[in-house]
C-alpha positions as CSV (number, residue, x, y, z in Angstrom):
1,X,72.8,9.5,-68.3
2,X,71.6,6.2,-68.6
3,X,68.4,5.6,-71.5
4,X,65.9,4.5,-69.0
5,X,66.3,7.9,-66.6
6,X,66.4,9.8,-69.8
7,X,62.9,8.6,-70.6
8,X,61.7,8.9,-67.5
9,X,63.2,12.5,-67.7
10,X,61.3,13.4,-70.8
11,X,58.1,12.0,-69.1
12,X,58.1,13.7,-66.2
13,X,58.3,17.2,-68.0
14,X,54.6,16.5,-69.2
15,X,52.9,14.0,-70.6
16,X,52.4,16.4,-74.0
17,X,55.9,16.3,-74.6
18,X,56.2,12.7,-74.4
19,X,54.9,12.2,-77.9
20,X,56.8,14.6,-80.2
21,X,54.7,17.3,-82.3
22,X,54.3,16.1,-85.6
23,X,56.0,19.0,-87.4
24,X,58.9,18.2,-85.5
25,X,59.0,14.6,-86.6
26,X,58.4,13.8,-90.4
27,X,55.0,11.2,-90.9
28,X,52.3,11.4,-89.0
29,X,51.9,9.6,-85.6
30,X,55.6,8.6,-86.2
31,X,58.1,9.2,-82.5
32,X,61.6,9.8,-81.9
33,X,64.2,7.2,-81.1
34,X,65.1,8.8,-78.5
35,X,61.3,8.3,-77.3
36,X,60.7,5.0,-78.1
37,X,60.8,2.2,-75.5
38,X,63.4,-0.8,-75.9
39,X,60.9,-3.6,-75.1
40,X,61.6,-7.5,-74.8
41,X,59.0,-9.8,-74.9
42,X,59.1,-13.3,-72.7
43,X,56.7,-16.1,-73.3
44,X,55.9,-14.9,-76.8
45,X,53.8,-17.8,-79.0
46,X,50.3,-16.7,-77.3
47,X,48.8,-13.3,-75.3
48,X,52.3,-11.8,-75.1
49,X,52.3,-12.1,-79.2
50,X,49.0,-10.1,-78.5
51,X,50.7,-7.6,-76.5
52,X,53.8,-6.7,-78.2
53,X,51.8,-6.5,-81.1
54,X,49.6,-3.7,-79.1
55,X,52.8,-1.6,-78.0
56,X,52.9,0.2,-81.2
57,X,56.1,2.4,-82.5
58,X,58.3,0.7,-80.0
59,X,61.2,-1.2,-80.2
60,X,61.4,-4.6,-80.0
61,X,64.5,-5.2,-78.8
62,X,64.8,-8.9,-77.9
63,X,62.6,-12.5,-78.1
64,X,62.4,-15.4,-75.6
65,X,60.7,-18.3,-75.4
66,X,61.2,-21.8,-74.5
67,X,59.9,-23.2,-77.7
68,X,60.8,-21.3,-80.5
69,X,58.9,-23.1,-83.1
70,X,55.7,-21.9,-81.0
71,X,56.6,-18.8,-81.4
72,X,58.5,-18.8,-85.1
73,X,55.8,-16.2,-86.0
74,X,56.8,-14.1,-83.8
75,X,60.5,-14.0,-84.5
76,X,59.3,-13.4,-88.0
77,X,57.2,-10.4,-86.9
78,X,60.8,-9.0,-85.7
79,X,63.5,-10.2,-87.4
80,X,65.9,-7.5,-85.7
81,X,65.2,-8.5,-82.0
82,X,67.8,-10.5,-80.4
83,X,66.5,-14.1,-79.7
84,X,67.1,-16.2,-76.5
85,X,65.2,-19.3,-75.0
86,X,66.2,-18.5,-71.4
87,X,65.1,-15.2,-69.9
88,X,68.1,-15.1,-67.2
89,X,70.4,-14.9,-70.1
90,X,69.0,-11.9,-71.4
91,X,68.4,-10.4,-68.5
92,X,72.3,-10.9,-68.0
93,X,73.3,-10.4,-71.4
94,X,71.2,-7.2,-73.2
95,X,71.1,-4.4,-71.0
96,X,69.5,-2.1,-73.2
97,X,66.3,-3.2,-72.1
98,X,63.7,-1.0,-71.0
99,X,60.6,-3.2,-70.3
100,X,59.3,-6.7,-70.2
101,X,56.3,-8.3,-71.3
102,X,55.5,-11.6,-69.7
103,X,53.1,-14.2,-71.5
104,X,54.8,-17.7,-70.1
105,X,52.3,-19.7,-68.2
106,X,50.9,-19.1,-64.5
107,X,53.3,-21.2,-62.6
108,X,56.9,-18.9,-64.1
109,X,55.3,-15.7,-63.6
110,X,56.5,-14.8,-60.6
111,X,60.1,-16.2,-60.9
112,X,60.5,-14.0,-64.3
113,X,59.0,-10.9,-63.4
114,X,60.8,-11.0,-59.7
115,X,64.2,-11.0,-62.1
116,X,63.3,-8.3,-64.0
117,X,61.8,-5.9,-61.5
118,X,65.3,-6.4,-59.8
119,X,67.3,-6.1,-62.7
120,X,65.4,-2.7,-63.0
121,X,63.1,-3.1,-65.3
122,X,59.2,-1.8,-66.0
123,X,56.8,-5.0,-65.9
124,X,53.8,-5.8,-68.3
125,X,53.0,-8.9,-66.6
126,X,50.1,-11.4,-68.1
127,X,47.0,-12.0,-65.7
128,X,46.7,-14.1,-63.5
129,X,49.4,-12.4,-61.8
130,X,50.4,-15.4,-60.2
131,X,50.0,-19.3,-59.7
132,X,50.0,-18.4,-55.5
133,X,49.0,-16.2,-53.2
134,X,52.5,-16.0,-51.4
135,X,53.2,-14.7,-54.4
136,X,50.7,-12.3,-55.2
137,X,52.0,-10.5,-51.9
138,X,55.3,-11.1,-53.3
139,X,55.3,-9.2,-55.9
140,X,52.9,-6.6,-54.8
141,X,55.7,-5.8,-52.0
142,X,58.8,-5.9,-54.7
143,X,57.1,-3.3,-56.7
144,X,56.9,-1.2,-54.4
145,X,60.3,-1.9,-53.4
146,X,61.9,-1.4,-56.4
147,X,59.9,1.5,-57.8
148,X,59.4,0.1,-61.3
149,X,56.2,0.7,-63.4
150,X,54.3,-2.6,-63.4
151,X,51.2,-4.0,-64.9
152,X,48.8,-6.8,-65.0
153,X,47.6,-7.8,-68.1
154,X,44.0,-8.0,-67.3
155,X,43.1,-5.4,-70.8
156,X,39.7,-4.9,-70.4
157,X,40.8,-2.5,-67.2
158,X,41.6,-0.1,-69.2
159,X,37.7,-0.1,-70.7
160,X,35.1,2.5,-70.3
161,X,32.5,0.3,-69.3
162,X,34.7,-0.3,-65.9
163,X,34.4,3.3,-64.6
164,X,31.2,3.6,-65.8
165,X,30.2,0.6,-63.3
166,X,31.8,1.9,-60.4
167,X,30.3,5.3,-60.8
168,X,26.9,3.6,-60.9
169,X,27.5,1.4,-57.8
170,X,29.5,4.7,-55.9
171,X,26.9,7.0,-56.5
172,X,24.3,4.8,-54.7
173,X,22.4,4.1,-57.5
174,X,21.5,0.1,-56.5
175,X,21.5,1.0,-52.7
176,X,23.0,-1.1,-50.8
177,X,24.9,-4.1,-52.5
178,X,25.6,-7.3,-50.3
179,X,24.9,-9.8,-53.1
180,X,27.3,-10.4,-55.9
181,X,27.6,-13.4,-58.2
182,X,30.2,-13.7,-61.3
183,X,29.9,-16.8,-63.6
184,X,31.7,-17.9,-66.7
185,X,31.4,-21.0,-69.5
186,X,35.3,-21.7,-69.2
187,X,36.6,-24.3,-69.3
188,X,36.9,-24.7,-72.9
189,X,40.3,-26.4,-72.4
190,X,40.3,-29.9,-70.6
191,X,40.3,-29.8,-66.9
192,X,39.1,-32.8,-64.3
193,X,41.5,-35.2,-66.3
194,X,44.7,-37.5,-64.8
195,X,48.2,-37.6,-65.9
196,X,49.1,-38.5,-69.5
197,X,50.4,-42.3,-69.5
198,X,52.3,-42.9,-72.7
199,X,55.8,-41.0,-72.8
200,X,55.9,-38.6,-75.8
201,X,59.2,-37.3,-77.1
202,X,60.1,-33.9,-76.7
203,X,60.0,-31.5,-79.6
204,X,63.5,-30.3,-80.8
205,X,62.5,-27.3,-80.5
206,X,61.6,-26.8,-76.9
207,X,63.4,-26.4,-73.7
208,X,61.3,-28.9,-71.5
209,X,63.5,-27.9,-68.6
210,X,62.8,-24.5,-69.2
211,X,58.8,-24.8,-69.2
212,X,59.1,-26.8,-66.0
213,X,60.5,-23.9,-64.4
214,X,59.8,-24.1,-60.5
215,X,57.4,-26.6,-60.5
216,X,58.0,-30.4,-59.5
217,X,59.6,-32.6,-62.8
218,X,57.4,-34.9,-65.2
219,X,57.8,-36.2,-68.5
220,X,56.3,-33.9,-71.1
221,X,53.3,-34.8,-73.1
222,X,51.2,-32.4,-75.4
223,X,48.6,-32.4,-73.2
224,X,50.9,-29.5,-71.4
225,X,52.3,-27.8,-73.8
226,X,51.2,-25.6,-75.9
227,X,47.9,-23.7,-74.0
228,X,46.7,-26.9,-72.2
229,X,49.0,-26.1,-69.6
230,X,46.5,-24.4,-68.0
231,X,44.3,-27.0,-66.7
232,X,46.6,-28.7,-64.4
233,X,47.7,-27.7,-61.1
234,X,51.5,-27.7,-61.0
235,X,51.0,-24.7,-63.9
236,X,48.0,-23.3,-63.9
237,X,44.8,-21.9,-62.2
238,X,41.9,-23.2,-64.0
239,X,38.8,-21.3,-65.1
240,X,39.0,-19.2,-61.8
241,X,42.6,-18.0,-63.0
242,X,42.5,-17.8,-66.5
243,X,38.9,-16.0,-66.4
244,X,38.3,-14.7,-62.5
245,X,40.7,-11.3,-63.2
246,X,38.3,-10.5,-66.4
247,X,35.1,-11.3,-64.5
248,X,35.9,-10.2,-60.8
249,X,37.5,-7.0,-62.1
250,X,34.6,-4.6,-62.1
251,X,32.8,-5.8,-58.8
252,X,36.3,-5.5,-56.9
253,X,37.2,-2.7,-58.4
254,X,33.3,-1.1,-57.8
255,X,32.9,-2.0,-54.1
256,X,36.4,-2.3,-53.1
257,X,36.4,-5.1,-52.1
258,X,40.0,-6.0,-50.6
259,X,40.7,-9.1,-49.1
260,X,37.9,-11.7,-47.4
261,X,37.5,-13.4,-44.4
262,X,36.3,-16.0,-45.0
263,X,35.7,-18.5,-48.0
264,X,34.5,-22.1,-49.0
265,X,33.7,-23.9,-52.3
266,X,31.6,-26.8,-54.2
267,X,32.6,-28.6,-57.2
268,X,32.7,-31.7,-59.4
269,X,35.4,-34.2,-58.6
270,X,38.6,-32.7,-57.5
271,X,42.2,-34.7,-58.3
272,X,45.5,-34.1,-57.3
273,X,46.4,-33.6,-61.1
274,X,44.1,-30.6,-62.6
275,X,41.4,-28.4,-61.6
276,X,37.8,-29.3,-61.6
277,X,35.0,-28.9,-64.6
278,X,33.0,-27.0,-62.7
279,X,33.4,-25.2,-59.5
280,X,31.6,-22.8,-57.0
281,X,33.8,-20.4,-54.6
282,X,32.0,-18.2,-52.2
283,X,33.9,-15.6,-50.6
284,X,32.6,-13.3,-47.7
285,X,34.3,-10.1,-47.9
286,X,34.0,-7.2,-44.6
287,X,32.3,-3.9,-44.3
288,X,34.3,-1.0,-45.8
289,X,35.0,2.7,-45.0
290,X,31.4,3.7,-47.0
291,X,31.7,6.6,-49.5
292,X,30.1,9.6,-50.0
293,X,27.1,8.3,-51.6
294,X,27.6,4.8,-51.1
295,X,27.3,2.0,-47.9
296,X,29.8,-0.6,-48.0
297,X,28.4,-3.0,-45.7
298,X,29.8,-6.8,-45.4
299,X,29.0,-8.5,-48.8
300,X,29.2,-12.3,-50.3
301,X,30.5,-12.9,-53.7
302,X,30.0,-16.4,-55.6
303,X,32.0,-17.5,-58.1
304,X,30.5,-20.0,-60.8
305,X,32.2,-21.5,-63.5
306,X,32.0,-25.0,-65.8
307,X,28.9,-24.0,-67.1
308,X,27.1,-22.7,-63.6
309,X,25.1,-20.0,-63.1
310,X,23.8,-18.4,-60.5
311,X,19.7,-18.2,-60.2
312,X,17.7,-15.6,-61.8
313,X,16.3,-12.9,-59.7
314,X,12.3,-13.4,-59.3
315,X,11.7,-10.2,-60.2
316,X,14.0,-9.6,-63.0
317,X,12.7,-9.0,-66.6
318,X,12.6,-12.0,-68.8
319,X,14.4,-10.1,-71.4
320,X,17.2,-8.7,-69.2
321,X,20.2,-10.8,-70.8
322,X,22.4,-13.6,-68.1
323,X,25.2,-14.4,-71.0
324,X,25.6,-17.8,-70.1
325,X,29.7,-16.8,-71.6
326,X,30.3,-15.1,-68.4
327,X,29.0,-12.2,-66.9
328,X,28.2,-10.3,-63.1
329,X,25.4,-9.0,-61.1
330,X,25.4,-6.6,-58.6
331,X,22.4,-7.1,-56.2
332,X,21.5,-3.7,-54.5
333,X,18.8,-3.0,-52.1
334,X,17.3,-0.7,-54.6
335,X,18.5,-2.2,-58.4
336,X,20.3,-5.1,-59.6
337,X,23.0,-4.2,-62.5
338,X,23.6,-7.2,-64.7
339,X,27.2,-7.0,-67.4
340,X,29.6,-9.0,-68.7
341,X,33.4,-8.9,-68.6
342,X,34.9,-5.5,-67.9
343,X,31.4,-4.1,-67.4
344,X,30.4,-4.6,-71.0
345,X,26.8,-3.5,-72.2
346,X,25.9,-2.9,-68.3
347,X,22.3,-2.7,-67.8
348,X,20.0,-1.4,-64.7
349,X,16.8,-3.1,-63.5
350,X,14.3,-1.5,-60.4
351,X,11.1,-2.7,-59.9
352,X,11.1,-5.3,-62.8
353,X,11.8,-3.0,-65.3
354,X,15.3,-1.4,-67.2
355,X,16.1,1.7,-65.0
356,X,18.7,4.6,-66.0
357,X,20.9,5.6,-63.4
358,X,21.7,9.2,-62.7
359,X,25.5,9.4,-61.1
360,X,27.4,11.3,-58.8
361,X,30.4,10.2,-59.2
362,X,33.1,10.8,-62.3
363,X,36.0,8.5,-62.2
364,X,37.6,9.8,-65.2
365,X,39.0,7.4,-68.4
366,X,41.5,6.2,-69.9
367,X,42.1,7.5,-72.9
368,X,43.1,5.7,-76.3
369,X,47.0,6.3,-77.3
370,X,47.5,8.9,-80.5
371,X,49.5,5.9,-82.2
372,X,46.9,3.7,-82.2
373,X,47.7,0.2,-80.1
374,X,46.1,-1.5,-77.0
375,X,44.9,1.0,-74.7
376,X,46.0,-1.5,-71.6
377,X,49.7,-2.0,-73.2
378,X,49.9,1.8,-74.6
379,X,49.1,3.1,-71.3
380,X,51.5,1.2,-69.6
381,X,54.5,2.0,-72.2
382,X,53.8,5.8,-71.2
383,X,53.5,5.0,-67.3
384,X,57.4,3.3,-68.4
385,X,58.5,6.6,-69.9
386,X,57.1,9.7,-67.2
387,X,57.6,7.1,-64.3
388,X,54.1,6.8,-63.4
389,X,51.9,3.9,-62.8
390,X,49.1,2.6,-65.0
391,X,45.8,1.6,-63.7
392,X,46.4,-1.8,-63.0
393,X,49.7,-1.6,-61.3
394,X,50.7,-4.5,-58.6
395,X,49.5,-2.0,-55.9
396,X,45.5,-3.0,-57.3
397,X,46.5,-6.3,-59.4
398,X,48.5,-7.7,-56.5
399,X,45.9,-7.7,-53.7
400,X,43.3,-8.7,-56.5
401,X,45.3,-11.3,-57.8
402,X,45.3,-12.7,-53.7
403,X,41.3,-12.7,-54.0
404,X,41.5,-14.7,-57.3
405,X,43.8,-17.2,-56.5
406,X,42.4,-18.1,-53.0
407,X,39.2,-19.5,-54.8
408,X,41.6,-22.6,-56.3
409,X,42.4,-23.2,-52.6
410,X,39.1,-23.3,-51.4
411,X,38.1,-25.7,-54.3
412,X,40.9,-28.0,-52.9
413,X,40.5,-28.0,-49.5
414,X,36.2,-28.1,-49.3
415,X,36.6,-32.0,-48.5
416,X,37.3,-30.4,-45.1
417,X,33.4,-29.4,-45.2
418,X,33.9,-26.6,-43.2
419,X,33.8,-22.5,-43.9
420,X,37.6,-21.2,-43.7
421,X,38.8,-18.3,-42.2
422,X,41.2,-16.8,-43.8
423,X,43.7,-14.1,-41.9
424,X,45.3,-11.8,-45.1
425,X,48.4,-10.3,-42.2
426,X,49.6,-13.7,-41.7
427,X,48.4,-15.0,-45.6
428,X,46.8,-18.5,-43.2
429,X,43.7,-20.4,-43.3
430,X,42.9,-20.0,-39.2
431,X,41.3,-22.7,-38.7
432,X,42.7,-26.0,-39.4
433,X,43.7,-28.2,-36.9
434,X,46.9,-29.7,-37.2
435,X,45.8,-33.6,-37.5
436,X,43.1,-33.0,-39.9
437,X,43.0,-34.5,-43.2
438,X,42.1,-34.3,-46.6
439,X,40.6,-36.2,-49.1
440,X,41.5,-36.0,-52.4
441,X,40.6,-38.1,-56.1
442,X,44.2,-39.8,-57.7
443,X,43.3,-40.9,-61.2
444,X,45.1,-43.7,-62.7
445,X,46.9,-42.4,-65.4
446,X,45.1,-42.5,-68.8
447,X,46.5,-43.7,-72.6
448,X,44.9,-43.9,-75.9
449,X,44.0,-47.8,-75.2
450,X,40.1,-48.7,-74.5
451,X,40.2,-49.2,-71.1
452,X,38.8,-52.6,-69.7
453,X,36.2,-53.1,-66.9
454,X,38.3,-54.0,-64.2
455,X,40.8,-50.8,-64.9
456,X,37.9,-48.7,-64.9
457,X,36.7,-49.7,-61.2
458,X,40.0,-48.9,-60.2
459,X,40.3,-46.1,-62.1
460,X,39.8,-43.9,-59.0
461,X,41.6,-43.7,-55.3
462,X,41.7,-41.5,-52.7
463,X,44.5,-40.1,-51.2
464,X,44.8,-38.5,-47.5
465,X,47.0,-35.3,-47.1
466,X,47.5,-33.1,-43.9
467,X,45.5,-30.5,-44.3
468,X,47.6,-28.1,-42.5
469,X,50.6,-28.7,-44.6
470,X,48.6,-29.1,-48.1
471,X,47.0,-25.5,-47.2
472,X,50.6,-24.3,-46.5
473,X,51.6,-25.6,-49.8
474,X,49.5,-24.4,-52.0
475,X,49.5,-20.6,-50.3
476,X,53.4,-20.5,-50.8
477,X,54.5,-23.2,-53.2
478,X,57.9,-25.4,-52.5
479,X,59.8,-24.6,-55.6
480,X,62.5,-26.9,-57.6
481,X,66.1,-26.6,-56.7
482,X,67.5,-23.7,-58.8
483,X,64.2,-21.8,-58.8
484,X,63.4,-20.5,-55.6
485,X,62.9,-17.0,-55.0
């Protein structure tokens, strides 16, 4: 019998068996090898460092990364895993793997975790899901296809303070919501900024070719790699991406919110290169089916980030707290409930004053793992073993994931100054005409010289695309020969 059915085998006979009693094994908290999960970790010098770290009494089975200085700390942290700098060979070569953990930037998500999934393996995959929507939907469907247990890395899910939000807003307590607005301080990294200008050698001990992935070829430049990465367009998502699946969670989650229909956006200057300082996305999201103590009537959410906020409710207590780090509120007809990420130190407010709410509705927790370790990553490693799947599987991270990522295509198509309709069947922006344009900033590329006064007048241009075939683009991208899905 191969390992992987045999610990779904042992799963599936009850979770209380999964973890062996303790007489039976010697040291407390200590598991079987036969119950331990054979986990390899991809992208591994940031969050998925984090992650492996937080699947406790595993085994960690094998290393990859495209830079391996990067993540030299890592390989320290197990010196017995099996090190490789290109995922496909280990997919092809170790086949005693049980699970992945994916931590490589936005724009190779999709392309790793699609080759895992159909090598037949379970999936801890780092938020945001994914640089597209194409390929939000694309992975939600292989999933599903494939059976696998999957997971987004969005942690805080797994949080108290998540369920306890949704049972507020389910049992009615703010009346009616149709008012939402989610802000954050990011970006702390640079965005707004144009291609690097002076050609920088690549480290020895990267695999430029190998960070580049499916995305169009440059030179490298630090300003990519490590981390920055996430600023610019060909790898990234921005603020919205890096912050939206922390922030939007509860109030998606809470209202159930699915897919809108229609969107538009404001922000400082966008450029072809990297995502704006600031940005505001405004989605308009249809009624739902209501539930048993709750209306679910058509509902706008807005999106702030750079440093935005939304404004303060007249009638809301000067000392009720707005973190200006990033936080939600949920306006009701009857109470407004103000929290930041994951529903953290949720407060109430009716009439002016802190109010607290008597609920209806119990949505159950997830519970923290006997051995210790990240609730998020521990909860997933037992999903892997009894075949189960945790709470933020690609059935709820995929179609969230969609909502996130459709706010970076708002931001760059608002120069059509005009609300978009969006149909989710046929994953299309409705209505754009075929000869309408775009208008977009191209910054001249920037060095470490002091730039003169006649550069700086030309320092921007505008560039015209098709919007039709730009929108088309950026839903489901054109990958790099040798990459495409």
């Amino acid at each position: 019998m191969q390992r992987r059915r045999f610990l779904k085998n042992i799963g599936l006979t009850g979770a209380s068996l999964t973890l062996l009693p303790n007489h039976v094994v010697s040291g407390l908290g200590h598991m079987a090898p036969s119950d331990k999960l054979n986990i390899a970790g991809i992208g591994i010098g940031g969050k998925g460092r984090v992650n492996l770290n937080n699947m406790v009494g595993q085994n960690i089975t094998a290393l990859c990364d495209c830079d391996y200085d990067y993540a030299g700390r890592v390989f320290n942290a197990y010196p017995k895993a099996v090190r490789y700098k290109d995922y496909r060979v280990m997919l092809e070569k170790q086949k005693d793997i049980d699970a992945v953990v994916i931590g490589t930037p936005d724009h190779t998500h999709t392309a790793i975790a699609a080759a895992a999934m159909e090598s037949g393996k379970d999936v801890y995959l780092q938020k945001p899901l994914t640089h597209s929507v194409w390929e939000s939907r694309y992975l939600t469907d292989l999933a599903k296809r494939t059976g696998v247990t999957t997971q987004m890395g969005n942690e805080g899910h797994s949080s108290d303070s998540v369920y306890e939000v949704a049972e507020v807003v389910q049992s009615g307590c703010l009346g009616t919501v149709c008012d939402v607005h989610v802000w954050t301080n990011r970006p702390i990294w640079r965005q707004g900024m144009p291609k690097p200008l002076v050609k920088v050698a690549i480290p020895k001990s990267l695999d430029w070719d190998l960070f580049i992935g499916p995305a169009p070829m440059r030179d490298y430049n630090p300003e990519y790699h490590p981390w920055i990465w996430r600023g610019w367009w060909d790898f990234g998502t921005g603020a919205l991406g890096d912050m939206g699946c922390h922030l939007l969670d509860v109030p998606y989650y809470a209202l159930q919110l699915g897919q809108p229909t229609a969107f538009q956006a404001s922000s400082s200057l966008v450029n072809t290169e990297s995502a704006p300082v600031s940005s505001k996305v405004s989605y308009q999201f249809p009624a739902r089916d209501n539930l048993p103590y709750c209306q679910l009537p058509e509902l706008e959410l807005t999106w702030y980030d750079g440093g935005l906020m939304p404004s303060r409710p007249y009638d809301l207590p000067e000392d009720a707290p707005m973190n200006p780090g990033g936080g939600f509120m949920l306006i009701g007809s009857d109470a407004t409930l103000i929290a930041e990420a994951y529903g953290a130190n949720w407060k109430v407010y009716k009439n002016g004053k802190l109010f607290i709410p008597k609920t209806k509705v119990n949505l159950g927790r997830i519970p923290d793992h006997p051995l210790g370790g990240g609730r998020h990553e521990m909860a997933f490693v037992e999903s892997c073993k009894n075949g189960s799947q945790p709470s933020s599987a690609f059935s709820y991270s995929g179609p969230f994931n969609e909502m996130v990522v459709l706010g970076n295509l708002a931001v760059r198509l608002q120069s059509l100054q005009k609300t978009l309709l969006w149909d989710s069947e046929k994953m299309k922006v409705s209505n754009i005409a075929p000869n309408e344009e775009l208008t977009t900033a191209k910054l001249t590329p920037f060095s470490s010289n002091i730039i003169t006064r006649s550069v700086e007048r030309e320092s921007q241009q505008w560039v015209k695309w098709n919007a039709q075939s730009m929108c088309e683009e950026w839903i489901k991208h054109t990958y790099r020969k040798g990459w495409e899905l």
